[in-house]
Each structure stands twice: as structure tokens, then as C-alpha cells.
C-alpha positions in Angstrom: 0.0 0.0 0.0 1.6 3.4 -0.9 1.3 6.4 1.9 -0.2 8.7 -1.0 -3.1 6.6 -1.2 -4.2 6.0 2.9 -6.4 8.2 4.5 -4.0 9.2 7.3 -1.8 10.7 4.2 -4.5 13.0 2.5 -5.8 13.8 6.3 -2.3 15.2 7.2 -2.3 16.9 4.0 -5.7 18.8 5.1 -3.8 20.6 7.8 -3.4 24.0 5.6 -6.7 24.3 4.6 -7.9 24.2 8.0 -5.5 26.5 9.8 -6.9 29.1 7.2 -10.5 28.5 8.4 -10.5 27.8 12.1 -10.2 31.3 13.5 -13.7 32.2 11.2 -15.5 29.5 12.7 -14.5 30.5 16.0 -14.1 34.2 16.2 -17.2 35.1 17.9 -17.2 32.2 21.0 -13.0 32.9 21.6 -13.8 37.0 21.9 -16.7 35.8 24.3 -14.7 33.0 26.0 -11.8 35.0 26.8 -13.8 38.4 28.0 -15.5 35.9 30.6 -12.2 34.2 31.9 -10.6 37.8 32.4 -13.5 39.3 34.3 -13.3 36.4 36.4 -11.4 35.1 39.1 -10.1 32.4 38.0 -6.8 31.0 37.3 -6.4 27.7 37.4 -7.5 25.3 34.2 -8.7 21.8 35.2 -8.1 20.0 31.6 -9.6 16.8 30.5 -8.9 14.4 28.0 -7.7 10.6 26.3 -4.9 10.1 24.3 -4.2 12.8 21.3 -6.3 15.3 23.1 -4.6 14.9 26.6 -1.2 15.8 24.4 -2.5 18.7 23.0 -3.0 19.7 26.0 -0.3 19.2 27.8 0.7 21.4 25.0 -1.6 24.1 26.4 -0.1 23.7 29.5 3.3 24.9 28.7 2.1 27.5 26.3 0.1 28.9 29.2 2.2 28.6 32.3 5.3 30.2 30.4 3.6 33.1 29.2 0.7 34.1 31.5 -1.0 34.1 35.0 -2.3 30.8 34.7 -2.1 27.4 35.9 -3.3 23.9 34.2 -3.7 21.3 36.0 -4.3 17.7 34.1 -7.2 15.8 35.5 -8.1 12.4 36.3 -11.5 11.6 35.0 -12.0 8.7 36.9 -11.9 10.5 40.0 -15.1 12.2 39.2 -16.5 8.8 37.1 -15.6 5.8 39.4 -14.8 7.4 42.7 -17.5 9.7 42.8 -15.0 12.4 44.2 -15.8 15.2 46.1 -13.6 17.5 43.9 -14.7 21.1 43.8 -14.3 23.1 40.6 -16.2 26.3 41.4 -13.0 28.4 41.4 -11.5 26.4 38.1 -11.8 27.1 34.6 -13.1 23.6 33.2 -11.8 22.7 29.5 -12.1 19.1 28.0 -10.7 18.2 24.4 -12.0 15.3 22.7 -11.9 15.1 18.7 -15.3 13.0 18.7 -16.7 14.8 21.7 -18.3 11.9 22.7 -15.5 11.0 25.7 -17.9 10.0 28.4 -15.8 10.7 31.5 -14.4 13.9 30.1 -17.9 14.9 29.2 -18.5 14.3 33.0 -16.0 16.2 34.5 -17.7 19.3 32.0 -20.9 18.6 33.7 -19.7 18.6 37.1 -18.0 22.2 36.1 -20.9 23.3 35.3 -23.0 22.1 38.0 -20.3 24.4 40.2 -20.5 27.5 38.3 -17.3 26.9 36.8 -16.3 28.1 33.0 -16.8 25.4 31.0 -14.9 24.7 27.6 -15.2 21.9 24.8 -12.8 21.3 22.2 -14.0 19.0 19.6 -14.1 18.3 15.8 -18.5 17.8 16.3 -20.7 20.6 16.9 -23.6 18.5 17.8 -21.6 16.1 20.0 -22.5 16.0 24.2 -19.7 17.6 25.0 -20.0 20.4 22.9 -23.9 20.5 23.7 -22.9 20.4 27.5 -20.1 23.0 27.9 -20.6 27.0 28.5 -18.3 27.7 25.3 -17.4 25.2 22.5 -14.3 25.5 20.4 -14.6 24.0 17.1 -11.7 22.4 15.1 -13.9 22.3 12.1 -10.8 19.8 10.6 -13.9 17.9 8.7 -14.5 14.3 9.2 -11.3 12.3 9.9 -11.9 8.7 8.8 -8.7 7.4 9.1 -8.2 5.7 13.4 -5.4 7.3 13.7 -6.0 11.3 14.7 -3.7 13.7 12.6 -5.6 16.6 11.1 -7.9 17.0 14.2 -4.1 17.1 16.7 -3.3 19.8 14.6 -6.3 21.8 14.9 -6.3 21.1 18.6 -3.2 22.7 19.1 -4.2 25.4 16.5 -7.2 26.3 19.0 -5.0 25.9 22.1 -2.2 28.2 20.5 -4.4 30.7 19.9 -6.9 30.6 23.5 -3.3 30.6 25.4 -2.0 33.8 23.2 -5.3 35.6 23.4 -5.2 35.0 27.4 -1.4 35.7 27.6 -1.5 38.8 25.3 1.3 36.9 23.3 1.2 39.3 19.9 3.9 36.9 18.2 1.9 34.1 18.9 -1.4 35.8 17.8 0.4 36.6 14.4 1.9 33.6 13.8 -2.4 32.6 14.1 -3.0 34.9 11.4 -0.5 33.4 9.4 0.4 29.9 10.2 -1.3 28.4 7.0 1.0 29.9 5.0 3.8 29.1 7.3 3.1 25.1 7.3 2.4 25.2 3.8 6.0 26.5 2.6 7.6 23.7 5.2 5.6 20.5 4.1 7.8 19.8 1.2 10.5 19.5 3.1 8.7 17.9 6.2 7.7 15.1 3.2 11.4 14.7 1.8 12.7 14.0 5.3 10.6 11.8 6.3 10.8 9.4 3.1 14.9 9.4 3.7 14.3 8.4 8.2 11.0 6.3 7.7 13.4 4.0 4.7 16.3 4.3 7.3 14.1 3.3 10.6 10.9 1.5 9.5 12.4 -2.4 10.7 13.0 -0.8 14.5 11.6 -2.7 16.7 11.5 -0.7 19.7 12.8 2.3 20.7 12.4 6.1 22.3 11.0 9.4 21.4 12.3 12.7 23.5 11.5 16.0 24.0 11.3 18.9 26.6 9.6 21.9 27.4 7.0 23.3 25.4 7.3 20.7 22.9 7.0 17.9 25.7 3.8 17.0 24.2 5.1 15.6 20.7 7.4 13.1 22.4 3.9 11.6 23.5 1.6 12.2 20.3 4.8 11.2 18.3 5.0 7.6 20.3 0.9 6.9 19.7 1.6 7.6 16.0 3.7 4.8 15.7 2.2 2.6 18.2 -0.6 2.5 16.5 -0.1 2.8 12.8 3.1 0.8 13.1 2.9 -1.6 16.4 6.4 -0.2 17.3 6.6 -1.0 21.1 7.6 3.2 21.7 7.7 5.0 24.9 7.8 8.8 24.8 9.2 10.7 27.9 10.4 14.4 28.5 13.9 14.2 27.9 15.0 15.3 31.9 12.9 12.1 33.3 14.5 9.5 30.7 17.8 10.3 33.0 15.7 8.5 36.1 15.9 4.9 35.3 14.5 4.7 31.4 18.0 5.2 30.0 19.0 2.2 31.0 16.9 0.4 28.4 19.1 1.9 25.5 21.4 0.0 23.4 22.0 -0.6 19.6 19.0 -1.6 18.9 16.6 1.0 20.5 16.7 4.0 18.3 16.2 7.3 20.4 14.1 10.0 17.9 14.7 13.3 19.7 12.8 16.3 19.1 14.6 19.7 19.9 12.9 23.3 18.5 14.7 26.4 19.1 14.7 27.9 22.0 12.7 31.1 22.8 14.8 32.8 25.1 18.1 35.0 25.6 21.4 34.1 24.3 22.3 32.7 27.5 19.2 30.6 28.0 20.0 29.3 24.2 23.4 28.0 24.9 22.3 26.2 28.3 19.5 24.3 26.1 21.9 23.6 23.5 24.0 22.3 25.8 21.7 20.3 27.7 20.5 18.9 24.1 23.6 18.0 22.9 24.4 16.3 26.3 21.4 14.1 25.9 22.3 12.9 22.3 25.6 12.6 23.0 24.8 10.2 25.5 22.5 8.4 23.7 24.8 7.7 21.0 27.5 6.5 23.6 25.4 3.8 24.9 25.5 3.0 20.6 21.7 4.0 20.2 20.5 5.1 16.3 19.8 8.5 17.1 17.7 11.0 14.9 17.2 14.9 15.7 14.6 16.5 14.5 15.2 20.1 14.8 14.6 23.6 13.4 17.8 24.8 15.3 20.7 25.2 12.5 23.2 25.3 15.5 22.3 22.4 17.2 22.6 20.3 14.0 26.1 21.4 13.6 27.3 20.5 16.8 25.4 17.4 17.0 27.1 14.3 15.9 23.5 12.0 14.8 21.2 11.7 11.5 19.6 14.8 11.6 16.1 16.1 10.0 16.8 20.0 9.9 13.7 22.2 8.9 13.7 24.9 7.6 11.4 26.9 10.2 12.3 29.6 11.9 9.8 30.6 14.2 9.7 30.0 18.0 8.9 26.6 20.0 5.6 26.9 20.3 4.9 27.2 16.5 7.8 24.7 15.3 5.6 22.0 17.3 3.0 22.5 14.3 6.1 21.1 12.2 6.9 18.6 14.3 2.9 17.3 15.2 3.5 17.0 10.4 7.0 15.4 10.6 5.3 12.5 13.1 2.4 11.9 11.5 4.4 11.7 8.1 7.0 9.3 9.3 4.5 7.0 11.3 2.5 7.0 7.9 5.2 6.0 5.6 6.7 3.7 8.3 3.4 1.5 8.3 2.9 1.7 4.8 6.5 0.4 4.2 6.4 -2.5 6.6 3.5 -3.7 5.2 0.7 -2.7 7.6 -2.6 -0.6 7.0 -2.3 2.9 8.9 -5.7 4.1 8.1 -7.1 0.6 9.9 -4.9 -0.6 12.8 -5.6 -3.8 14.3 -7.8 -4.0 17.8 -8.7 -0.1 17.7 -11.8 2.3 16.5 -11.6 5.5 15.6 -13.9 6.9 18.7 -13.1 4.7 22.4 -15.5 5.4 25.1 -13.6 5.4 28.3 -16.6 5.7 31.3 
């Protein structure tokens, strides 16, 4: 089966079109959203979600604590759904992300916000789903229908939204341009995106195992990154933020666990550069010394001249927190062609459905 002609491939490929219509769908409910959060109290986020959706936001959760007032704290449904918890969210901003909106406990812990007074938010890709029927404000992803199981366009438009809510609340004007213009930004990058990962998906598809890392605010595609190719590929992954691999994980390494590590940029001074540089560089350095296949992807020119590994350079010069839009692309891409080139069917993986229930 070629890549060109799955699903998952032409759903990737969607991405453009919707950054370029997301903020129309949604302009009226953000202005409204983020007028009631600031003439409120509030300033913690309790966030609920599954799989994908819990990445993206974790995503939201750097995005917001580095550049605001904010906290976000990551809930556990189950506390609400099975323990019948007596949690208390009237002082919380309540915001759960689910592409179906049909996640039953998130769509519980929404109802218990609102039952408190709380602000509630949904983020889904279905305007007539419960969750969007049940919350206070409802962010729309309007990606279109994804039929493929494994969730690529409807990632991206999740972060799109939660790039945009955290920049809106955190007065970010670079982030609130790069809004304005990030369909044309992805769109120049995704021929390159596509030539690198035909050469690493030809030079990796037979791993068997292995690592993906990353840090800070691009934390979350070490995670989304690891589902991509468990699922599409049945690659026995494991995705961790590159400071906690150092307590115990590493030890798994050795020539035959390749370690893909994600590095963007860094945001800050020239100081705070050269400590995250060298904090990078310490990481692959070790990973190659314990003889680990290593591959960097990176949007840091630097960093890939230092660095002694295969390294998937992009062309994108904007900060983190946009770069991870070319990461979320070079993931899906390379679990995509990966499956495809072993042999498997990335659009149907074995066991899984494209919307899970979790009660």
C-alpha cells in the first residue's frame, strides 16, 4: 500500500486548509470565552482528556504557564466517574478536548464544572456532540471528518485552537500573528517535512522498539509522536520528556533501541539558548554513547552542527511553540510512511476504532 493513497496521508495533508479557516468559525465564541475568563477570578484550568487530546494539552499547558497568570492542572477523570470524588471546581476554569466529543468521562467532568458554576470549555471536531452540547463555550476544530483511526488533522487543529486561547489570554502578539499566518507558514515547510521523512521512515521502518524525547513546550510531541507509531506501526515506543529519561529509562538503550529526539529552538536569551543547546547536545551525545541510532529533529541550525546523529533539519524559523506544528506534520508523516513500508494498513490498525468510550 503506498502512503499517498491511505487516508492518514491526504488527512495530514488537510492541515493548511484548516488553519486558514479555524479562526472564522470560531471568532465570535473565543472574543466571548476570553472576555469571561478575564472578568473572572479564576486562574487555574482543570483539563480533561484521552490520548491525542490529553497531548494537546499538555501542550496548552506549557504555552500557558510560560507566558501568563495561569495554571493547568491535568485531570483524572475517573476520579469524578468511578470514585465519585468530592472535587470542587467552582474556582477552576473547566476545559475538556475530545476530537469525537463523545468521551464519556471527560464529558462528566464538563458537567460537574458546570454544576459548580465553573467556565466550562469543549474542544471537539463535532458541533452536535454532548460535549460540545454540554459545555458553557465550545471550540470547534472544524478539521472535517477524519476517517482514518489514527487522529492527525484533528491534533493539529487542537493545538491550532489551544495556541491561539493561550495567546489571546497571555497577550502573546507573536503568537497571535503567527495565528494569522500559520497556513501559510506550514504550507511553505511541508515539502520538506515530506522529503525528510521518506529518507528516516526507509532508514528506521524495521526498529523494533525504541524512544521518542523532548522537553519543554514541545514535551507533548514526544507523547503524540509515540501513539503515531504505536498505533499505525505496532512499534513497542515510549515517549518521555527528555530530563525524566535520566531517572531509570535510559537504562533500556542499546544498539537496537533507536532514540528519535525532538529539539525546537529555543525562545529565550542568548544565554538561556546555549544552556539548552548544551543540555541537548548532552542528551544525544549520551545516547549515542550507549550506541543508540539517534535521529534529531530540529529547526535549530546550530544544534545540528554540533550534533554528531542523523539529523532532520527544517527549515522553520519561528519560536517553540509554533515549530511543534512542524513537528505534530514530521510524526504523522514518518509513522505514515513507516506502516505503509512494513506492510501494515495505517488508516485501519488492528484491535482499535476510531472513537473509544472510556466511562
Amino acid at each position: 500500500m503506498k502512503h499517498t493513497e491511505t487516508l492518514m496521508w491526504k488527512e495530514i495533508n488537510e492541515t493548511p486548509r484548516i488553519f486558514g479557516e479555524i479562526q472564522g468559525a470560531n471568532a465570535e465564541v473565543m472574543q466571548k470565552l476570553v472576555a469571561d475568563i478575564k472578568a473572572g477570578s479564576a486562574t487555574n484550568f482543570v483539563a480533561a482528556a484521552r490520548g491525542t487530546s490529553d497531548h494537546a494539552l499538555i501542550y496548552f499547558k506549557y504555552l500557558l504557564e510560560v507566558n501568563s497568570q495561569y495554571t493547568v492542572g491535568l485531570s483524572a477523570p475517573s476520579v469524578v466517574t468511578l470514585y465519585k470524588g468530592k472535587i470542587n471546581y467552582s474556582n477552576s476554569i473547566v476545559i475538556g478536548c475530545s476530537q469525537s466529543g463523545k468521551a464519556a468521562d471527560v464529558l462528566e467532568v464538563i458537567r460537574k464544572g458546570n454544576e459548580q458554576g465553573a467556565i466550562t470549555i469543549a474542544i471537539t471536531n463535532d458541533q452536535e456532540s454532548p460535549m460540545a452540547k454540554e459545555a458553557k463555550y465550545h471550540l470547534f476544530c472544524k478539521a472535517g471528518e477524519e476517517k482514518s483511526v489514527a487522529a492527525t488533522k484533528t491534533f493539529s487543529s487542537q493545538l491550532f485552537i489551544m495556541l491561539w486561547l493561550a495567546a489571546e489570554l497571555s497577550g502573546n502578539k507573536e503568537d497571535l500573528l503567527h495565528v494569522k499566518t500559520l497556513k501559510q507558514e506550514i504550507e511553505k515547510v511541508i515539502p520538506e517535512i515530506d522529503a525528510l521523512t521518506t529518507k528516516y521512515a526507509d532508514k528506521f521502518k524495521d526498529m523494533k522498539s525504541g524512544f521518542v524525547l523532548s522537553r519543554g513546550m514541545t514535551y507533548a510531541i514526544a507523547l503524540e509522536a509515540t501513539l503515531k507509531l504505536q498505533e499505525t506501526c505496532y512499534i513497542q515506543m515510549k515517549g518521555y520528556a527528555g530530563s525524566d529519561f535520566y531517572h531509570g529509562p535510559m537504562a533500556m538503550v542499546n544498539e537496537a533501541t533507536p532514540v528519535i529526539i525532538y529539539c525546537a529552538k529555543n525562545n529565550g536569551d542568548a544565554e538561556m539558548q546555549k544552556l539548552v543547546r548544551e543540555d541537548q547536545i548532552k542528551c544525544i551525545d549520551k545516547m549515542i554513547s550507549l550506541n543508540a541510532p539517534v535521529l534529531l529533529v530540529t529547526n535549530d541550525h546550530v544544534l545540528t552542527g554540533k550534533a554528531k546523529c542523523n539529523d532532520a533539519l527544517i527549515d522553520f524559523g519561528v519560536p517553540e511553540e509554533v515549530c511543534m506544528f512542524a513537528f505534530a506534520l514530521f510524526a504523522q508523516m514518518l509513522a505514515c510512511k513507516i506502516s505503509c513500508g512494513i506492510g501494515n494498513n495505517p488508516d485501519a490498525p488492528r484491535a482499535l476504532n476510531k472513537v473509544t468510550i472510556t466511562k
